[in-house]
C-alpha positions, 0 to 999 in steps of 0.5 A: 688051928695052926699059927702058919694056917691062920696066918695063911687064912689072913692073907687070904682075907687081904686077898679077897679084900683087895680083889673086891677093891679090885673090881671096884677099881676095874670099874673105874680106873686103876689109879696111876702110880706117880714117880715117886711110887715108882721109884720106891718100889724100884729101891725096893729091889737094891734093898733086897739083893742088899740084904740077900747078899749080906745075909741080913734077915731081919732086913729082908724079912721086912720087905714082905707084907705080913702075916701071910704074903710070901717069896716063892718057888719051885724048890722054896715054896711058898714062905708066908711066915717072917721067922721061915723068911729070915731062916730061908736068908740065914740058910743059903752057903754063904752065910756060913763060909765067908763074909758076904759081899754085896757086890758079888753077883747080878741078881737085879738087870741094870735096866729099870724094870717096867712097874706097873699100876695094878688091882692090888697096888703094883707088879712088875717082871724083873728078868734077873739073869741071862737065861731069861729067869725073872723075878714075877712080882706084886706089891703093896701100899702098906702104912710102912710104905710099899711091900711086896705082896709076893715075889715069885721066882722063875728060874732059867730052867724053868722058863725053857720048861714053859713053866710060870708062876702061875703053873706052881700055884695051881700045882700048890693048889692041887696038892693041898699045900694052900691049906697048911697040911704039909711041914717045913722042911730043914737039911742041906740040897739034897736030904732034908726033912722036917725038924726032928728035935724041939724048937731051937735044938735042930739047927739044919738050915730052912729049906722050904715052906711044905711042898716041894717042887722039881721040875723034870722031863715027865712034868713036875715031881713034889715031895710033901711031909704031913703035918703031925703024921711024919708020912710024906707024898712022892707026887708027879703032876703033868699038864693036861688040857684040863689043867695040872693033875696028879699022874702018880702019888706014893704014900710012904708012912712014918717011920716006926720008932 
């Protein structure tokens, strides 16, 4: 078994332990957060876009409960791993032109956002930009202190698009990425692959945690390389009244050396 899948079989028995807490609490009542927990999770988000900005890894990769729990989305995935958090910080442009500023850019609302008391610990909505994108969170009591237990991002595209947090998990779940099959994959926006050379000599950028996720005009197209095989799936995934299905699905082989 794979470092990544048990780690991912980690936080999936934290989620079943904190989903049994959860009924348990549901039976009673979800304990209020007090002011200062709240106030600790909202610092949470200046800690983030501080560390975002500035490109501090090791920061930001601290933020996350691990093993296990993550940062999604569509184009990211679902990133479990802290050494792929701290490649994800270190792979955005701006790490490698200039200097970066922290006061460059909104990537929190100036108003406080609503957090609320929850079966796992706490989650809030942070809509992060104009176009409606937000931030879909869930934290954590940690004996570090609060962490998030996933932080899930929706773009404005995708909002337009109807599409939640919620869709892409499905669509995760669907295609198998839940189960570690697929590769990390390396390179700049628009070609990428999985890493090519040993560990420490491929020096492309991280650039997603196994599947891959684009929203289009004919649902959502995925792009997925199999983990020790090198073939990768071309997968379109449409919304039916039974849930997210695979319409198409392209197996291409690995390429012969």
């Amino acid at each position: 078994m794979s470092t990544s899948t048990s780690r991912q079989h980690v936080c999936a028995a934290l989620t079943l332990a904190l989903s049994t807490i959860a009924l348990s609490r549901a039976e009673a009542q979800i304990k209020p957060l007090t002011d200062r927990e709240v106030a600790e999770i909202r610092a949470m988000s200046t800690i983030y876009r501080r560390a975002l900005l500035s490109c501090s890894a090791e920061e930001y990769a601290d933020l996350f409960a691990t093993p296990g729990c993550y940062f999604g989305s569509s184009s990211r995935g679902e990133v479990r791993e802290r050494e792929q958090l701290m490649e994800m910080v270190l792979g955005y442009d701006r790490c490698h032109q200039k200097p970066a500023s922290p006061s460059a850019g909104p990537l929190v609302p100036p108003t406080p956002p609503i957090i609320e008391a929850s079966p796992e610990g706490a989650q809030a909505r942070i809509v992060n930009s104009k176009g409606g994108g937000y931030y879909d969170d869930v934290y954590v009591r940690t004996p570090s202190g609060w962490r998030f237990k996933s932080r899930n991002v929706v773009s404005d595209a995708e909002v337009a698009a109807k599409l939640t947090t919620q869709d892409f998990i499905e669509i995760r779940q669907l295609a198998g990425d839940d189960h570690g099959h697929y590769e990390n994959l390396y390179g700049d926006h628009d070609h990428f692959s999985p890493r090519g050379a040993p560990a420490g000599k491929d020096k492309r950028p991280f650039r997603t945690s196994g599947l891959r996720l684009t929203p289009m005009a004919e649902g959502v197209r995925g792009v997925a390389y199999l983990r020790n095989n090198g073939g990768r799936y071309d997968d379109l995934y449409v919304k039916t009244p039974d849930g997210w299905r695979i319409k198409e699905r392209v197996y291409t082989p690995p390429i012969a050396k």
